[in-house]
C-alpha positions as CSV (number, residue, x, y, z in Angstrom):
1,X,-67.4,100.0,79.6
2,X,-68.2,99.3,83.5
3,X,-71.7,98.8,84.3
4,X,-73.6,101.9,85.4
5,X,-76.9,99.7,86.7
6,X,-77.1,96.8,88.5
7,X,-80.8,95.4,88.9
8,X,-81.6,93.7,92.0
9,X,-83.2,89.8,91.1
10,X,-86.4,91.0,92.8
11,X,-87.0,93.8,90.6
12,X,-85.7,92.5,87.5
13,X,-88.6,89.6,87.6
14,X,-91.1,92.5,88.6
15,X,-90.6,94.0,85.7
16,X,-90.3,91.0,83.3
17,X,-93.3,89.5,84.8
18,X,-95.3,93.1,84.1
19,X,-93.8,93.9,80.6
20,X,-93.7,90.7,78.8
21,X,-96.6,89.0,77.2
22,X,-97.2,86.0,76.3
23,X,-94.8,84.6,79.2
24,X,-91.8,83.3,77.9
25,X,-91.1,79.5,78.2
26,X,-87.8,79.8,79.3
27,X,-86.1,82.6,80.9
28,X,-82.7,83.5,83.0
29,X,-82.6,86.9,84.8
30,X,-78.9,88.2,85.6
31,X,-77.5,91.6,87.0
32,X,-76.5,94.4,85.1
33,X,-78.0,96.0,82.4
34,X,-77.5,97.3,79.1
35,X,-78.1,100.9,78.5
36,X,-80.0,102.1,75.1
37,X,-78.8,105.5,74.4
38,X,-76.9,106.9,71.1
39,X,-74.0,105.2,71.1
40,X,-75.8,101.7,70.3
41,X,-75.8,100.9,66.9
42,X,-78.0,98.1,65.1
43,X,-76.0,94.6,62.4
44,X,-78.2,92.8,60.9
45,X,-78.3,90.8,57.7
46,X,-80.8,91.2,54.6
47,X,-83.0,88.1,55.9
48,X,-83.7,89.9,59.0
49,X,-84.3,93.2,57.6
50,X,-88.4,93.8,58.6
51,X,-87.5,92.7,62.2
52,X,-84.4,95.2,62.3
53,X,-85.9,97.8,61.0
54,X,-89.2,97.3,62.5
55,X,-86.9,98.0,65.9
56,X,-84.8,100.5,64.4
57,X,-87.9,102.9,63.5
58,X,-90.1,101.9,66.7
59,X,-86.6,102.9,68.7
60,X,-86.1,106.1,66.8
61,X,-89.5,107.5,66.7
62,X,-90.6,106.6,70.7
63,X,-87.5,108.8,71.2
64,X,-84.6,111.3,70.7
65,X,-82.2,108.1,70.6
66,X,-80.6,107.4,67.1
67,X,-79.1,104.2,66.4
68,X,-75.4,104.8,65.5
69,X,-73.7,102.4,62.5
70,X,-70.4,102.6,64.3
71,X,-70.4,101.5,68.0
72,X,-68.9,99.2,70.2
73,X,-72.3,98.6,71.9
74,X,-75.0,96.8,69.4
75,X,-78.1,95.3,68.5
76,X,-77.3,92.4,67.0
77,X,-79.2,90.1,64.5
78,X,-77.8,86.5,64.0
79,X,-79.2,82.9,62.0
80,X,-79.0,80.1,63.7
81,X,-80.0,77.4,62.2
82,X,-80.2,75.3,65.3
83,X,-83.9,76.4,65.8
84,X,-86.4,73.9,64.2
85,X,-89.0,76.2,64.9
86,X,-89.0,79.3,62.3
87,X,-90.9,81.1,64.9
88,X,-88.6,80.5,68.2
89,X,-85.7,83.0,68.9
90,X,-83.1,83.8,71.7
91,X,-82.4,86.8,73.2
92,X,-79.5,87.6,75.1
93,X,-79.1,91.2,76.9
94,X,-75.6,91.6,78.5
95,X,-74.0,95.1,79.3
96,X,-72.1,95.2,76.0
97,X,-75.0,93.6,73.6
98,X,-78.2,92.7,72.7
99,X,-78.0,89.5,70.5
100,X,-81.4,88.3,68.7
101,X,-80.7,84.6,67.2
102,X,-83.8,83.4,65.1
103,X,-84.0,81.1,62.0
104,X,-85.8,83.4,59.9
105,X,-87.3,86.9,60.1
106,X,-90.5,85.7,61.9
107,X,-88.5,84.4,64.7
108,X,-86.6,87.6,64.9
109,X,-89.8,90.0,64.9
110,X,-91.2,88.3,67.9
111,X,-87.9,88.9,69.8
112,X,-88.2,92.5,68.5
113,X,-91.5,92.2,70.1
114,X,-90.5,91.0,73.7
115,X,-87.8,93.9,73.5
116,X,-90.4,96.2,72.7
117,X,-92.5,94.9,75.6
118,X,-88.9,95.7,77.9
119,X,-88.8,99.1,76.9
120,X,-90.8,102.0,78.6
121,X,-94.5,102.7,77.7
122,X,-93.7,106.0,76.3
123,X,-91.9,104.7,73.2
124,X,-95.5,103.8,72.2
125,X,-96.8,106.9,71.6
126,X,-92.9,108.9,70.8
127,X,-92.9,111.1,74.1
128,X,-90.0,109.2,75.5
129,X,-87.4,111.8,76.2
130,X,-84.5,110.8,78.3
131,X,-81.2,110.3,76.5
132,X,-80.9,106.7,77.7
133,X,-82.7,103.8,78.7
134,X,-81.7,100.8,80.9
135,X,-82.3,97.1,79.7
136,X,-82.5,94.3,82.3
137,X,-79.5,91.7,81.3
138,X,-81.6,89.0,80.7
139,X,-81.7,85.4,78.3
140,X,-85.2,84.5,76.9
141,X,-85.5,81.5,74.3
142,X,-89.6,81.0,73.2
143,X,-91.4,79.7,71.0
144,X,-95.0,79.6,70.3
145,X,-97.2,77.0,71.9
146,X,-99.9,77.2,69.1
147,X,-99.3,77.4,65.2
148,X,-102.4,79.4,64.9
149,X,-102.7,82.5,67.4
150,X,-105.1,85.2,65.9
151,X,-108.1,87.6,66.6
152,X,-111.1,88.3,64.6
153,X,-112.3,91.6,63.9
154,X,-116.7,92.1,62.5
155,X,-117.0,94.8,60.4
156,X,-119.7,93.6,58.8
157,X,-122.0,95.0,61.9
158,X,-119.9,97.9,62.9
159,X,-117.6,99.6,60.2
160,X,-113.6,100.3,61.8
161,X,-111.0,102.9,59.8
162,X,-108.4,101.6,58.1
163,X,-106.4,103.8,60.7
164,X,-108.1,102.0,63.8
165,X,-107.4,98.2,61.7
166,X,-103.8,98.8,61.6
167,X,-103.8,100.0,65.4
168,X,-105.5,96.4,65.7
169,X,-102.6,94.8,63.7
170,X,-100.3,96.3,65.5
171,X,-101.5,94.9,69.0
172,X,-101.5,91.9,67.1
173,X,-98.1,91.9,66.4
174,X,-97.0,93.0,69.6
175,X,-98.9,90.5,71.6
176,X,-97.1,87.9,69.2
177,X,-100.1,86.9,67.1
178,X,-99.3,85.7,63.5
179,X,-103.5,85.7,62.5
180,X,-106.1,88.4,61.9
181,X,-110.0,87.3,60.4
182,X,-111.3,89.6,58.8
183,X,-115.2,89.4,58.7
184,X,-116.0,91.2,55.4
185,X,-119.8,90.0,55.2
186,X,-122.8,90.3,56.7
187,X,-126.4,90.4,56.9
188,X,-126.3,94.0,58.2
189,X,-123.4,95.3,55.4
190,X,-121.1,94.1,53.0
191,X,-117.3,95.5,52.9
192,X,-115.2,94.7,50.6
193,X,-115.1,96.5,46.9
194,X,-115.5,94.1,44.2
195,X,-115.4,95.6,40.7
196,X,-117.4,92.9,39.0
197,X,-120.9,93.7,41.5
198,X,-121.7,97.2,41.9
199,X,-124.3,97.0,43.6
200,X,-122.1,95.6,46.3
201,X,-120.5,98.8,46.9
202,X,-123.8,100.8,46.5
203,X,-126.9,98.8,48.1
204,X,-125.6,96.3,49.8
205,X,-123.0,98.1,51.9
206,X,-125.4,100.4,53.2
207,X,-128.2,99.9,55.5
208,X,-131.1,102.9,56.2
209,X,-131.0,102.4,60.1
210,X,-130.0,100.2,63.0
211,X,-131.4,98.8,66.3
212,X,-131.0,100.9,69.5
213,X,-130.6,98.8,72.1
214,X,-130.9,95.1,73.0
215,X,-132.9,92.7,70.3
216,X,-135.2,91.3,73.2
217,X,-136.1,95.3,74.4
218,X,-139.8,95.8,72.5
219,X,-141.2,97.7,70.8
220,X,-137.7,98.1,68.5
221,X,-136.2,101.0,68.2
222,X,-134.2,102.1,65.6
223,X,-131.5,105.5,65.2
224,X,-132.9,106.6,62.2
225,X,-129.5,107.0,60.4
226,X,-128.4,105.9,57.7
227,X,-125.0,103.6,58.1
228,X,-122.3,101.4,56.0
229,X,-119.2,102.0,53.6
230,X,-117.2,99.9,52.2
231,X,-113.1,99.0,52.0
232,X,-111.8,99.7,48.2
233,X,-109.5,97.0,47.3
234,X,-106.9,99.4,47.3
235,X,-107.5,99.7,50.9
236,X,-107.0,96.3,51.3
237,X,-104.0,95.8,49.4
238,X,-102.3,98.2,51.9
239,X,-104.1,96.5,55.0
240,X,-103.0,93.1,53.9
241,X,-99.0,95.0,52.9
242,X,-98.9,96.3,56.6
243,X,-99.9,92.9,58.3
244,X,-96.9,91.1,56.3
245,X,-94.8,93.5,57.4
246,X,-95.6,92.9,60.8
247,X,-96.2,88.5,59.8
248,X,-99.9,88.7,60.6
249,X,-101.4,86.2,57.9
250,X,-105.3,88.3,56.9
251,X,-108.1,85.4,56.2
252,X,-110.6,87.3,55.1
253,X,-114.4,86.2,55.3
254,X,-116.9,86.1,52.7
255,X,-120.1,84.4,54.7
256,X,-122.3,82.1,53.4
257,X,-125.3,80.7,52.4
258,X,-126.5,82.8,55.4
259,X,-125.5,85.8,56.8
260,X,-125.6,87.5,53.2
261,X,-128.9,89.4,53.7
262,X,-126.8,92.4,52.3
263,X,-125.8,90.8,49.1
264,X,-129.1,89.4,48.3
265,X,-130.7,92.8,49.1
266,X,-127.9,94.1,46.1
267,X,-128.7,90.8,43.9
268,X,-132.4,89.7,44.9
269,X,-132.1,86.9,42.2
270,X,-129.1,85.6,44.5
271,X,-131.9,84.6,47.3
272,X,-134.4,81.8,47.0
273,X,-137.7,84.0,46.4
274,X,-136.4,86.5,43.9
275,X,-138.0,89.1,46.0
276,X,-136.3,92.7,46.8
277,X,-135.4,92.9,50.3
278,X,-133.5,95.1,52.6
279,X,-129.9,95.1,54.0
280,X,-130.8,94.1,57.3
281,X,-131.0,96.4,60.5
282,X,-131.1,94.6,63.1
283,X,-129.6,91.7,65.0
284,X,-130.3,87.8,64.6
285,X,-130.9,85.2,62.4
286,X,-132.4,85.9,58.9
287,X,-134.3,83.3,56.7
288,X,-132.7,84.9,53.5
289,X,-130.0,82.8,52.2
290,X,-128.0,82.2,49.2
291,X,-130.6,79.7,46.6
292,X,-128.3,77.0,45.6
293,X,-128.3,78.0,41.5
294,X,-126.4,78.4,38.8
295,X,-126.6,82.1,39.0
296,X,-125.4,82.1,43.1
297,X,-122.4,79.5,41.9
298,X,-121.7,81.8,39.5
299,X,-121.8,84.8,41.5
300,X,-120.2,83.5,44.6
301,X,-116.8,82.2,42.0
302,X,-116.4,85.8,40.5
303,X,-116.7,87.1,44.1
304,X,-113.9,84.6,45.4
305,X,-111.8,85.0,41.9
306,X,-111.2,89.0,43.3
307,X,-111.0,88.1,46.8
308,X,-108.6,85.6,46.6
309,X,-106.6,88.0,44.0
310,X,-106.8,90.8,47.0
311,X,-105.8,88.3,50.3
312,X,-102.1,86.0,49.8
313,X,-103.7,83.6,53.0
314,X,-104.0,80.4,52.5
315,X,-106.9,80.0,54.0
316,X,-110.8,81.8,52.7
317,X,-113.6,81.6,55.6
């Protein structure tokens, strides 16, 4: 097949230099391009399959374009075991190809990701609609500078849907980031379900008001409204299911011995007066902390026993 585009240097590294994110450490840009339209097809092995597929749906449903079985144009998956790092790939865009070389399937997705990046806005939201799209011929190899790259999300203070979390995965994911801290805990709500505390789930994930405006504005003010929920661990199962398909490691965080206002207002005999306080509604530093006793150690174990059930990390803030 001849080449229908042919992209001058200039504009090639405009948009590479606009699209792509983190920058690449190592990049050649060439003429020609490869055009994305029906009659591409996808090969890829099992050990690849969450990259491939991963491509294959964001492809199909940010457009009218199918990805065809039986081509002579492809997107192609390949091992090379050449990589030492299981997170570096190589991709290769000629007229005829798109090769992504990775070690393992990690390696691959963040290809998929740069490729993603390459491809025009509208596949992000499906109202792509031209039959065909034109790939810059390029050769990228990266790897990650950083073992750990991650954001951290507080929940704790302001509750997020589990709709809007895996929105926040997914720009994870795209931006290349393999971590995402989950801060389950606070003084001002607790969010995770756990079976074996109740009052978890009905006192201390709750809290009867909250601040209106800055801590320093006086007199405080507060909304009025009641505020909280929780996550059920089913909720979490399917949060921490849709990171590892997308290799995004979930640490959750349990805080303590401060920041757990909201348990102790659950558990009062948790706390070191015994006395009944409230989830808190406001912002700061509280005095009420965990009472290193039998009963907290004991509490704080069965906690950790279900959260470490819930969250495959190897890591527990």
């Amino acid at each position: 097949m001849s080449i229908l585009f042919t992209c001058k240097e200039s504009v090639t590294i405009k948009v590479f230099e606009n699209q792509v994110i983190p920058k690449p450490q190592k990049t050649n840009l060439n003429k020609g391009a490869f055009i994305l339209d029906a009659a591409v097809g996808i090969e890829f092995e099992e050990d690849f399959s969450i990259s491939a597929n991963f491509l294959k749906k964001h492809i199909e449903s940010g457009s009218d374009i199918s990805l065809n079985s039986d081509t002579n144009r492809s997107i192609t998956f390949v091992k090379d075991s050449t990589l030492s790092n299981t997170e570096a790939y190589k991709l290769k865009i000629n007229p005829s190809e798109i090769e992504i070389k990775a070690v393992t399937d990690k390696g691959a997705f963040y290809a998929v990701q740069t490729l993603r990046q390459l491809l025009p806005p509208e596949f992000e939201n499906g109202t792509y609609k031209e039959k065909e799209v034109y790939l810059p011929c390029l050769t990228i190899e990266d790897k990650p500078q950083y073992k750990y790259r991650g954001m951290h999300l507080d929940v704790g203070r302001h509750m997020y849907s589990v709709e809007f979390i895996k929105k926040y995965i997914d720009a994870l994911a795209m931006l290349k980031m393999n971590t995402f801290h989950w801060h389950l805990t606070e003084d001002q709500g607790w969010r995770i379900e756990i079976k074996k505390y109740p009052k978890l789930q009905e006192v201390a994930a709750y809290r009867n008001e909250t601040l209106v405006g800055h801590y320093s504005d006086q007199p405080h003010q507060f909304d009025g409204k009641k505020y909280g929920g929780f996550y059920t661990q089913e909720e979490i199962r399917d949060i921490v299911a849709y990171a590892q398909s997308r290799h995004v490691t979930v640490i959750p965080e349990i805080e303590l011995p401060g920041h757990s206002q909201a348990a102790i207002a659950a558990y009062p005999e948790l706390g070191c007066t015994g006395e009944q306080i409230e989830v808190a509604t406001k912002w700061g530093v509280f005095e009420d902390i965990y009472c290193p006793k039998e009963e907290t150690f004991e509490f704080l174990e069965n906690v950790l026993d279900e959260v470490i059930a819930l969250f495959p990390s190897e890591y527990i803030h």
